[in-house]
C-alpha positions in Angstrom: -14.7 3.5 -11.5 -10.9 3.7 -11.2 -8.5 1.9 -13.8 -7.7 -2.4 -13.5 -4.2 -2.8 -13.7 -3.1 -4.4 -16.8 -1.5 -8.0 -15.9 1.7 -6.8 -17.8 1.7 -4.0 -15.1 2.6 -6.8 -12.5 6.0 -6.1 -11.1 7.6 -9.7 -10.4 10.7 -9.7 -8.3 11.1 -13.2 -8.3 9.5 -16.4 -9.4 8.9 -17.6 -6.2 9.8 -17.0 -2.5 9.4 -19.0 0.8 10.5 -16.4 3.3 7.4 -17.0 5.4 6.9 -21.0 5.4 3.1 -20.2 6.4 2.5 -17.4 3.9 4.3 -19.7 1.1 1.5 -22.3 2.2 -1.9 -20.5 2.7 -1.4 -18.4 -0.6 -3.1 -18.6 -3.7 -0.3 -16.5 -5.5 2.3 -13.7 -4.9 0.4 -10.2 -5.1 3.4 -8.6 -6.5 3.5 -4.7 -7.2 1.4 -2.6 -10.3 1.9 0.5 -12.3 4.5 2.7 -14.2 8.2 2.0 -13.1 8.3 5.8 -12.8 5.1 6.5 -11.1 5.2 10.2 -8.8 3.7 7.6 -5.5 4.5 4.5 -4.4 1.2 3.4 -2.2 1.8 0.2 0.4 -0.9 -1.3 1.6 -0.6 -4.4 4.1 -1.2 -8.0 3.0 -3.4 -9.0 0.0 -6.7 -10.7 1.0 -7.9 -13.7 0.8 -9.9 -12.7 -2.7 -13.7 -13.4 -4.1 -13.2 -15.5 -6.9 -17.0 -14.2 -8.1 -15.8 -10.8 -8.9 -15.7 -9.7 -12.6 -11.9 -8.1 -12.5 -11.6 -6.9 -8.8 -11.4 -10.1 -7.3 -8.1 -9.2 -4.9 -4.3 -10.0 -5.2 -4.2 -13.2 -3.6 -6.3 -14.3 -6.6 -4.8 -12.0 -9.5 -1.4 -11.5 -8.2 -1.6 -8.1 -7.8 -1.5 -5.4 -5.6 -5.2 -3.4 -4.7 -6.7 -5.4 -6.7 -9.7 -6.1 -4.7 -13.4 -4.7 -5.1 -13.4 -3.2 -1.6 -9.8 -1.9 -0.5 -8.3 -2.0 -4.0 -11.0 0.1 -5.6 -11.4 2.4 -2.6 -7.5 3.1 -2.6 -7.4 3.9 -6.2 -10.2 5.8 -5.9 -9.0 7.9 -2.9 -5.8 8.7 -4.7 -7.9 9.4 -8.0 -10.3 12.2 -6.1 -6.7 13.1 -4.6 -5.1 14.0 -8.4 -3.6 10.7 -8.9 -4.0 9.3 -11.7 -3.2 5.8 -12.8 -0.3 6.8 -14.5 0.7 8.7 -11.2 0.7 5.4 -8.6 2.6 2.2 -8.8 0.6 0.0 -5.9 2.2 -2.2 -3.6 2.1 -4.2 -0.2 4.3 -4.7 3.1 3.6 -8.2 2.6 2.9 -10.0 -0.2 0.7 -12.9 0.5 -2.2 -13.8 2.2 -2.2 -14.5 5.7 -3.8 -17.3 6.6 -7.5 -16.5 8.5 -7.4 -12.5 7.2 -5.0 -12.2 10.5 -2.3 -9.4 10.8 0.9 -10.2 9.2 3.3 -10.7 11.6 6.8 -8.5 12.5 9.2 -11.3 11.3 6.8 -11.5 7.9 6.9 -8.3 7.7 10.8 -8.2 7.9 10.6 -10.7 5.3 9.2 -8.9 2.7 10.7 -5.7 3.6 13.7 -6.2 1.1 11.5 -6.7 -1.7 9.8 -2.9 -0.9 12.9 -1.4 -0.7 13.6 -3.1 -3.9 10.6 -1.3 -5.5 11.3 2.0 -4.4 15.1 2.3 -5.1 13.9 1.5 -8.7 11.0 4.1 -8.9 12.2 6.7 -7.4 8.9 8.4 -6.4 8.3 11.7 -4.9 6.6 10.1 -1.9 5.4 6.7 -0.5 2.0 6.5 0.5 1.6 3.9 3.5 -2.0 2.9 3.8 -2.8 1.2 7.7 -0.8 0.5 10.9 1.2 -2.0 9.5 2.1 -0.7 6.0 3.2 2.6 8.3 5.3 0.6 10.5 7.3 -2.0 8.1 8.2 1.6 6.1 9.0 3.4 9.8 11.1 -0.2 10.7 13.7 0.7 7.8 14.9 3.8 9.9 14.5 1.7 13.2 11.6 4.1 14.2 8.7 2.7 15.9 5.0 3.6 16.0 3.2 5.4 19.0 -0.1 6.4 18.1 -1.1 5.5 14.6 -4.1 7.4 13.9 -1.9 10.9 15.1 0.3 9.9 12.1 -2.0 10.0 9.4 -1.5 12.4 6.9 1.6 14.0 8.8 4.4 13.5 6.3 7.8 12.4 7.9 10.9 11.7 6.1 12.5 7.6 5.7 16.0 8.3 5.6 16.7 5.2 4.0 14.5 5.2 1.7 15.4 9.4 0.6 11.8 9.7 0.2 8.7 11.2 2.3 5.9 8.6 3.7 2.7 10.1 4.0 0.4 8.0 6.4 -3.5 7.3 5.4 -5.9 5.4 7.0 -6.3 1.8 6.1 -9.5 1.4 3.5 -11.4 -1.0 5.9 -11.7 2.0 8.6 -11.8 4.6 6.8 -15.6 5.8 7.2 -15.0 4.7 10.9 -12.5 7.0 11.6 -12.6 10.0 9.4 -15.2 11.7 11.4 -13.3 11.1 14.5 -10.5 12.7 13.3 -12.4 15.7 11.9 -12.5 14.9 8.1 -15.0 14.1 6.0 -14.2 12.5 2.8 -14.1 15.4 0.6 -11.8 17.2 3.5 -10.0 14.5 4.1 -9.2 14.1 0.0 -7.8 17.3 0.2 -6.1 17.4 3.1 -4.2 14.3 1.0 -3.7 16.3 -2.2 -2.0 19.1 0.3 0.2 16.3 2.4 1.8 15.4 -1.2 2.0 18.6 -2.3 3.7 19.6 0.4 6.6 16.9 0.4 7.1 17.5 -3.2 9.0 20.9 -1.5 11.1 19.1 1.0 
């Protein structure tokens, strides 16, 4: 079972923030980034859930205030990038936007804009070999930052391409929800697809 993040792991950028008048309303609390401050991989995911307040630990970030923190996409991620090579200590875990949205819905492009500062924020201060953009919308809020738009999500995954403004490589994956859906239909199974993750960041690590 892959690590919980300890709460004093829990990267706050601020105390509170009303960006998103909606967001600031239907969440719990802000799921602010986890992990070392000088992790190798910054992994973004999209929006914390809505949470399961009968979980033991995993019981999501809208609930715990942290990133990947819930029992089905926060323990598959950390999983994934544990099979991958990953370690704990290797991954500081993050989101394009940083509450709940209301209903489960998509976060929206002016939330997303919203919160995009406080990602940017993050990764200027790691530093990290790569980020790791797990989903549509965690691809495109890190594509938005060069003005690049995205055509054809699913053809991204796992092809590196360089964000300019971030000076760093972002590896697309498959959002955690889908992933058994779509793996076979793009040719992987999991243990092919695990290494075909392993060899995407090893790969950037030369650029």
């Amino acid at each position: 079972m892959p690590t919980f993040p300890d709460g004093a792991e829990r990267n706050t950028l601020t105390a509170d923030c009303r960006r998103c008048p909606e967001l600031a309303e239907s969440r719990t609390c802000i799921s602010w980034g986890n992990g070392p401050l000088d992790a190798d991989l910054v992994v973004v995911g999209e929006a914390p859930a809505e949470g399961d307040s009968e979980a033991e630990h995993w019981q999501g970030g809208n609930l715990t205030g942290m990133a990947y923190t819930s029992r089905r996409s926060g323990r598959k991620v950390r999983d994934l990038l544990a099979d991958a090579g990953f370690s704990h200590d290797d991954c500081y875990y993050t989101n394009a936007v940083k509450c709940h949205p209301p209903g489960n819905r998509d976060p929206t492009d002016a939330e997303l804009a919203n919160c995009r500062p406080y990602l940017v924020e993050e990764v200027e201060a790691i530093e990290p070999t790569a980020v790791v953009a797990t989903g549509k919308h965690a691809t495109k809020t890190v594509l938005a930052l060069d003005g690049e738009s995205l055509d054809g999500f699913l053809d991204s995954v796992l092809d590196p391409r360089r964000s300019e403004a971030l000076g760093v490589p972002v590896v697309p994956l498959l959002h955690p929800s889908y992933q058994e859906v779509w793996l076979s239909r793009l040719g992987y199974d999991r243990e092919t697809y695990v290494d075909a993750l392993t060899d995407a960041v090893a790969g950037v690590g030369d650029t």
